[in-house]
C-alpha positions in Angstrom: -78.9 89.7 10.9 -80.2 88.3 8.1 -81.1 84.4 7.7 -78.9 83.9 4.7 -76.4 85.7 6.2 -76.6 83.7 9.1 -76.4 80.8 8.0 -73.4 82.0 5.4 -71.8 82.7 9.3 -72.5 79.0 10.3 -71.2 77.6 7.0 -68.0 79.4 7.5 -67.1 78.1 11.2 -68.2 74.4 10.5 -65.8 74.4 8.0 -63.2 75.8 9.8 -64.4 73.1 12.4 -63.6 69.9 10.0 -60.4 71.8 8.0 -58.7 71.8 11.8 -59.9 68.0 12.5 -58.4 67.1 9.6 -55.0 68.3 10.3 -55.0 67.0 13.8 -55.8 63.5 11.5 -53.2 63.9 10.1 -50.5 65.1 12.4 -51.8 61.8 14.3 -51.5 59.8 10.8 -47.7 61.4 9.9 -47.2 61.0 14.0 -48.0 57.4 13.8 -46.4 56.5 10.4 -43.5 58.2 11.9 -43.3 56.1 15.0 -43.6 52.8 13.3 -40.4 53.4 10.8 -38.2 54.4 14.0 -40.0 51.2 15.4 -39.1 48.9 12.4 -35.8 51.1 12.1 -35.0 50.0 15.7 -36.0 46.2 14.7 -33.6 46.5 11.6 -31.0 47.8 13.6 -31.4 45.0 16.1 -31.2 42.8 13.4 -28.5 43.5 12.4 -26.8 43.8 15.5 -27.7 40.3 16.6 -26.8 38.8 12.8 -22.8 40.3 13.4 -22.8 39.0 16.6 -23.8 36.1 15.8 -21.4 36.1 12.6 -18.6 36.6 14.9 -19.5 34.1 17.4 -19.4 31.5 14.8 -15.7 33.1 13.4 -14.6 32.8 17.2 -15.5 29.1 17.6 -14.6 28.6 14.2 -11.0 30.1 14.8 -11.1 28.2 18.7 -11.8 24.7 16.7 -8.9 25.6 14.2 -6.4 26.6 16.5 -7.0 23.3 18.7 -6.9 20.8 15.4 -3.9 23.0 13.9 -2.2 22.6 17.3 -2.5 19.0 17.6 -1.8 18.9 13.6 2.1 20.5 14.1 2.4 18.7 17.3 1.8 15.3 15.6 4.7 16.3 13.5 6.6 18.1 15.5 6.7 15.1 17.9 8.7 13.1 16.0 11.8 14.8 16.8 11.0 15.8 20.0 9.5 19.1 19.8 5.8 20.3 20.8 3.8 24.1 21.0 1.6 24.7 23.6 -0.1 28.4 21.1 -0.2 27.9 17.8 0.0 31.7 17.9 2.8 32.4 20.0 5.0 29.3 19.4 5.3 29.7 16.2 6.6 33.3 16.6 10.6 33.0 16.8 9.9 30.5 13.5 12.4 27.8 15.0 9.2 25.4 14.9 7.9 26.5 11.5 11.1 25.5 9.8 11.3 22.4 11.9 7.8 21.8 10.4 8.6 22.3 6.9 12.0 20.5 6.8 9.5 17.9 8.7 7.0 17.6 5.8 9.3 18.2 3.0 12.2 16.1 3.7 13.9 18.9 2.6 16.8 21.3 4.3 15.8 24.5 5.3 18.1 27.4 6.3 19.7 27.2 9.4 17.9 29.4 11.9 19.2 32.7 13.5 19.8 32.2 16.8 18.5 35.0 19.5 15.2 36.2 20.5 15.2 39.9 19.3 12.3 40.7 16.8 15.0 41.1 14.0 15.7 37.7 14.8 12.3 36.1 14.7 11.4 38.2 11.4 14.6 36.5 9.7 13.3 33.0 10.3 10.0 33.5 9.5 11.2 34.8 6.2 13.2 32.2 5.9 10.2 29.5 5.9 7.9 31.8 3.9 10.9 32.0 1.1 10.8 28.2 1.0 7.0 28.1 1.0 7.3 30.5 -2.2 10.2 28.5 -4.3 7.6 25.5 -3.3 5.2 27.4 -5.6 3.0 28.3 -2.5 1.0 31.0 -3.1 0.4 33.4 0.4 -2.2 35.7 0.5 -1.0 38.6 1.9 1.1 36.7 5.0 4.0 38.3 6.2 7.0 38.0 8.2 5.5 40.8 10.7 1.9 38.7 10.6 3.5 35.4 12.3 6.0 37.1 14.4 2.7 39.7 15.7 0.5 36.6 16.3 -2.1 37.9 13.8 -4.6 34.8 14.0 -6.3 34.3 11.2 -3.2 35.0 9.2 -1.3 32.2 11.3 -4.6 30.0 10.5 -4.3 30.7 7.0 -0.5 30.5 7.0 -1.1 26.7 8.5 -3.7 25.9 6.3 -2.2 26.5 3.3 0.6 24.3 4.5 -1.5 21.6 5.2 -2.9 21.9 1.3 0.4 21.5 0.0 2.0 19.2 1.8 -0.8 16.9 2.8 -3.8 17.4 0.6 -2.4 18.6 -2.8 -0.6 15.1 -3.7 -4.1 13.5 -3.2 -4.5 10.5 -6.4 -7.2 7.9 -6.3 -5.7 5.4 -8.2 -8.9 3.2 -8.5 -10.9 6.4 -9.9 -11.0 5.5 -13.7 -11.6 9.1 -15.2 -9.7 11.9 -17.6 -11.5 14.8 -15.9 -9.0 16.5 -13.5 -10.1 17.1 -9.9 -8.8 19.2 -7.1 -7.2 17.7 -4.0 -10.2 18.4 -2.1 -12.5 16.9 -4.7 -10.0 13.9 -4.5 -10.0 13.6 -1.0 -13.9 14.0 -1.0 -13.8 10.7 -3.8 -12.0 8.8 -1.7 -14.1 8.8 1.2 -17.1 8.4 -1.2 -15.6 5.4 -2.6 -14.3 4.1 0.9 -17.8 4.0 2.3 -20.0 3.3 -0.8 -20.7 -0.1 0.7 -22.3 1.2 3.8 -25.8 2.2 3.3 -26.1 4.4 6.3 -23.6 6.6 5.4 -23.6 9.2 2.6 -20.5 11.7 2.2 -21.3 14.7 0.3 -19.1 16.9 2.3 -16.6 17.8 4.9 -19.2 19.1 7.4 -22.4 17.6 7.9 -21.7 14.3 6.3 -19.7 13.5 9.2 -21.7 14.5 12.4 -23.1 11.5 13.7 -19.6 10.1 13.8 -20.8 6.8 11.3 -18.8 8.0 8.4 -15.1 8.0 10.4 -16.2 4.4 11.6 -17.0 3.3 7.8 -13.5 4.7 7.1 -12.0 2.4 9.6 -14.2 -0.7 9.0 -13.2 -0.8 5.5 -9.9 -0.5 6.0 -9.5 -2.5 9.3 -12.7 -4.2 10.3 -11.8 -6.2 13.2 -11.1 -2.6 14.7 -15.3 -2.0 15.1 -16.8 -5.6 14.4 -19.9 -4.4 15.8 -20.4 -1.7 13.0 -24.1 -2.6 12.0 -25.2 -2.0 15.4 -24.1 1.6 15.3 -27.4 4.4 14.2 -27.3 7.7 13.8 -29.0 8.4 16.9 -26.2 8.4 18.7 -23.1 10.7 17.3 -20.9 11.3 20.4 -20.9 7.9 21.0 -20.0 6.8 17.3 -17.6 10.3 17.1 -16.0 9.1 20.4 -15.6 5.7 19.1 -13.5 6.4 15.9 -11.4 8.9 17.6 -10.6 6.3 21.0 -9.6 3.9 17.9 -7.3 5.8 15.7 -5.7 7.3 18.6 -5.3 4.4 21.1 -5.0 1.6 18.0 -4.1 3.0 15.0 -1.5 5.9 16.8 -3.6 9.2 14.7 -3.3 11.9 16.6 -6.5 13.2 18.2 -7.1 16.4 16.2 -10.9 16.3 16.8 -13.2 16.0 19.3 -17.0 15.2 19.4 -17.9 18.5 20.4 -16.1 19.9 17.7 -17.9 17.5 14.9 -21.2 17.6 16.1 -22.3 21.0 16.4 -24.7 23.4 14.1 -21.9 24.7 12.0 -19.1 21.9 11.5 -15.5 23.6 10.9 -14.2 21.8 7.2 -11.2 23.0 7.5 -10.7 20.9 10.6 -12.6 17.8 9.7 -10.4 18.0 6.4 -7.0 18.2 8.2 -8.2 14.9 10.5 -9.6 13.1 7.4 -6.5 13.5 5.4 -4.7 12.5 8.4 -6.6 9.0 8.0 -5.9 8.9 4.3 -2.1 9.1 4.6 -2.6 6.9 7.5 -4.4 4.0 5.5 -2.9 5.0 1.9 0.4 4.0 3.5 -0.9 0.9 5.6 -2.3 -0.2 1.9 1.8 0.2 0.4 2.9 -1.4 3.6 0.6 -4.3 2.8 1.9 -3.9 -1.2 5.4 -4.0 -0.1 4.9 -6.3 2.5 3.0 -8.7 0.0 6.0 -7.8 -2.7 8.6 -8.7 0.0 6.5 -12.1 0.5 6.8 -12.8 -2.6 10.8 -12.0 -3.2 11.5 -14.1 0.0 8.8 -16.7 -1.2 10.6 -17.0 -4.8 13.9 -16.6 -3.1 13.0 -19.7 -0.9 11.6 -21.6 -4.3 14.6 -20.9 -5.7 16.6 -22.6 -2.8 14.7 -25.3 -3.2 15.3 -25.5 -7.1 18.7 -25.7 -6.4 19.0 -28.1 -3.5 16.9 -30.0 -5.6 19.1 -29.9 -8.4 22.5 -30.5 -6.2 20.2 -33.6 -5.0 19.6 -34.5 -8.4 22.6 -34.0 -10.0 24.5 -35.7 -6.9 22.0 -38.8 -7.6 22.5 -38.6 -11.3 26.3 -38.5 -11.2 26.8 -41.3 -8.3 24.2 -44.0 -10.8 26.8 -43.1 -13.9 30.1 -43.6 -11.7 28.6 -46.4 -10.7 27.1 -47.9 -13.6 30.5 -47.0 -15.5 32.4 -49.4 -12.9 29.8 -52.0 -13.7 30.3 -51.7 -17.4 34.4 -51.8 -17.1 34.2 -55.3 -15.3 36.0 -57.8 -17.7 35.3 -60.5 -14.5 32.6 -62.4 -17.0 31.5 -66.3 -15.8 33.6 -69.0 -18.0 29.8 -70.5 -19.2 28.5 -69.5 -21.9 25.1 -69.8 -20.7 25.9 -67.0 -17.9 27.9 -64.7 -20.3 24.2 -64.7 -22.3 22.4 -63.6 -18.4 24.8 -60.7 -18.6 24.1 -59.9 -22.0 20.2 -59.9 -21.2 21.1 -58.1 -18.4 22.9 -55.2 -20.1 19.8 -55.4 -22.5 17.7 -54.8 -19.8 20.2 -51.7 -18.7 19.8 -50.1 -22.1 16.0 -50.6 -22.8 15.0 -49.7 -18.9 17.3 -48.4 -16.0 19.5 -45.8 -18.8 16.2 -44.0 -20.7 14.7 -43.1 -17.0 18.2 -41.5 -16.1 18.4 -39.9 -19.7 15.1 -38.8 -18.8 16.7 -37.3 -15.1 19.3 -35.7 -17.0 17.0 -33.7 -19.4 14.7 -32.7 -16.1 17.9 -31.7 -14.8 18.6 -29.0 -17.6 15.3 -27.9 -17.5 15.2 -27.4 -13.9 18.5 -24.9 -14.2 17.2 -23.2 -16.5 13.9 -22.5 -15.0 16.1 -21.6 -11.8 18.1 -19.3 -13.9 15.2 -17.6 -15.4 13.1 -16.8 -12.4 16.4 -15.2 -10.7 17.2 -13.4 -13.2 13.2 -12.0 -13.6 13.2 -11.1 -10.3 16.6 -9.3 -10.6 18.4 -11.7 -8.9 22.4 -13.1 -9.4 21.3 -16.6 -11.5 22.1 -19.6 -9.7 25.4 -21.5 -10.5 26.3 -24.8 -10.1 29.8 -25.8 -7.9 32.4 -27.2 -10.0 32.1 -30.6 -11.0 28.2 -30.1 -11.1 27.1 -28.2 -14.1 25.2 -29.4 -16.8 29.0 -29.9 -19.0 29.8 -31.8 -16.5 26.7 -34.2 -16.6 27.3 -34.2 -20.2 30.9 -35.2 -20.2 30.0 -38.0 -17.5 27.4 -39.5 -19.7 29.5 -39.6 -22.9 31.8 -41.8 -21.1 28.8 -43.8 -19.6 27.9 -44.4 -23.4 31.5 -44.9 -24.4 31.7 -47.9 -21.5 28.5 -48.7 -22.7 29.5 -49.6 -26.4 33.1 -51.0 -24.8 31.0 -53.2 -22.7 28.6 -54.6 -25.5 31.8 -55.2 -27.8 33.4 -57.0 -24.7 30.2 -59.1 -23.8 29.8 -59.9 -27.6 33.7 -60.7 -27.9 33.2 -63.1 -24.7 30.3 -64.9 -25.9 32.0 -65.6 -29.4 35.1 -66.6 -27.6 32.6 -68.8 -25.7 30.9 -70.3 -28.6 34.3 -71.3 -29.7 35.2 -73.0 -27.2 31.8 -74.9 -26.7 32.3 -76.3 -30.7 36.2 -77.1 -29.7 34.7 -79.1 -27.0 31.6 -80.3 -28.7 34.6 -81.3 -31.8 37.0 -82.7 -29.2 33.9 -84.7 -27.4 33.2 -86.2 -30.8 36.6 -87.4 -31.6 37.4 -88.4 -28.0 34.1 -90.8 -28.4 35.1 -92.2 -31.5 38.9 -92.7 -30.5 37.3 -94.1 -27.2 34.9 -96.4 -29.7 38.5 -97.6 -31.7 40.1 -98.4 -28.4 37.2 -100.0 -27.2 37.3 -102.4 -30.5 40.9 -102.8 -30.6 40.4 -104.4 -26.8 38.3 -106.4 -27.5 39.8 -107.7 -30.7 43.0 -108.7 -28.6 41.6 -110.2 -26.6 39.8 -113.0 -28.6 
């Protein structure tokens, strides 16, 4: 064998040597590559696995919180004419308590219910408060008689929810919010809180879930509205949430009377229901938007009985008044009518400096009585009949005609009395120049006699 061809043979096998280590390469490579996407494959899948459970744990607690805040939502109703559920999912089944309910939040008449306990039965009440949930212009997402009767759960959530929205939430109005733009109930309710606790710097309300974990923004709702409830409210921190959760919800339930819908573990978790902090939180609204028109009405009643008592004081004060008025005329009157006058003419001029006196001093003051005396009925009057009241009227023999036909007789005596005292003191004067006259000539005749004597007597 040649040495070219030799080393042709050698050439040949080495490369048949590196063309079969580099597909054992890469087999390894593609064996490797392959492993690693099952690998990450397997990861995904895990993954995902864990995210849905993890998804459906948070539905489950989600749905256990609702169930327990929905339950204790009916029941707070419910309880008023002496009716509770134990399962929001089964009570509610015959429909007997979900027309209760309604009737309850509606003020409204439903349907009598069917009595028995057959399906047929059950489905025909249901129906019954679902038809009265539509002609409220409630719109149901595909809820059913069957759903409620079946138990379905998150249909009976969403059946109870949507009840709470319209007959709780959806009338929401903040009358102090000065604004055209139109806002949803939620977005109202969320204003109101806003605007309830704006004056606590420790507490900020963006939301129905994690504004209200550490418990401080249920106690600003209560401080503002009824701070001797938690007088102690700058001591409370964040730091500790049970404690400030547990607090609010002690004191609406044992002092206000709100029905415990929440709990502090419900509030202060990772994931904070809203649904179920909404339902409590409008529970406090209607709760302290109706002590605020208690207050309103009870202020407005205040004031009725207030201007009702003024105006029973008006009047006695007039019937004092008047009586006063009436007795100094009647008795002035009687004064005036005495013809008794003093046979000196000296006297009959006191009297006339007397009545002098009468007209310049004691009758202006009670002229003076008598025009405070209109003035007074008619203010009376006027305030009763603003306020919607039957205007006061004064007893026969005490009106203002009657005041007014007494004093024309007090100024008739009056002028009957100056005519009589000016009469008297003429007649008087008259008889003090007959006596002056008849002094005179009785002196001189006593003079002549006196003369005559003593010319006799010589």
């Amino acid at each position: 064998m040649s040495s070219a061809t030799a080393n042709g043979i050698h050439h040949t096998q080495a490369n048949g040597h590196n063309s079969q280590k580099d597909q054992i390469q890469f087999n390894i490579e593609q064996l490797t590559a392959d492993f690693d996407l099952a690998g990450q494959d397997e990861c995904n899948s895990s993954a995902r696995m864990f995210e849905r459970t993890r998804i459906q744990v948070l539905a489950d607690e989600r749905g256990y919180v609702q169930k327990k805040t929905f339950t204790k939502w009916v029941n707070s109703h419910l309880t008023r004419i002496g009716y509770r559920i134990n399962d929001l999912y089964t009570d509610l089944a015959d429909g007997r308590m979900l027309i209760r309910l309604l009737e309850i939040l509606s003020g409204e008449r439903l349907p009598k219910a069917t009595r028995g306990k057959m399906r047929i039965h059950c489905l025909e009440n249901v129906d019954k408060a679902i038809m009265f949930l539509q002609e409220q212009h409630v719109h149901l997402e595909n809820i059913g008689a069957h759903d409620i009767v079946d138990g379905n759960s998150s249909l009976i959530l969403g059946l109870i929810w949507t009840i709470i929205l319209r007959f709780q939430i959806q009338d929401i109005t903040i009358e102090e919010y000065e604004s055209t733009e139109t806002k949803s109930a939620k977005d109202a309710l969320l204003l109101w809180c806003q605007m309830k606790t704006a004056d606590y710097p420790n507490v900020n309300v963006r939301n129905f879930t994690t504004s209200w974990k550490d418990g401080l923004a249920f106690c600003a709702l209560i401080h503002k509205h009824r701070p001797d409830l938690i007088p102690q409210f700058k001591l409370l921190t964040k730091d500790n949430p049970n404690h400030n959760l547990q607090l609010a919800f002690d004191i609406c339930e044992k002092r206000l009377g709100i029905s415990r819908l929440l709990d502090p573990e419900d509030v202060n978790v990772e994931y904070v229901d809203e649904k179920s902090v909404i339902t409590y939180i409008v529970t406090l609204y209607h709760y302290f938007s109706k002590m605020k028109n208690d207050n309103v009405q009870g202020r407005r009643l205040a004031k009725v009985i207030g201007s009702a008592l003024d105006s029973e004081k008006m009047a006695n004060e007039y019937e004092r008044l008047v009586n006063d008025l009436l007795a100094w005329i009647e008795q002035t009157i009687r004064v005036l009518n005495d013809r008794q006058f003093p046979n000196s003419l000296i006297r009959v001029h006191e009297k006339l400096v007397e009545f002098n006196r009468y007209r310049v001093i004691d009758k202006p003051a009670r002229f003076a009585d008598k025009g405070n005396l209109e003035v007074l009925l008619f203010t009376l009057q006027s305030k009763e009949r603003a306020n919607q009241q039957i205007p006061y009227q004064p007893r026969e023999g005490k009106m203002i005609s009657d005041i007014n036909r007494s004093w024309e007789n007090l100024e008739r005596a009056e002028h009957e009395r100056e005519l009589a005292l000016r009469e008297e003191i003429l007649r008087q004067e008259r008889l003090e120049q007959l006596a002056t006259k008849f002094n005179r000539k009785a002196g001189l005749r006593e003079k002549w006699l006196t003369d005559s004597e003593k010319l006799v007597a010589r």
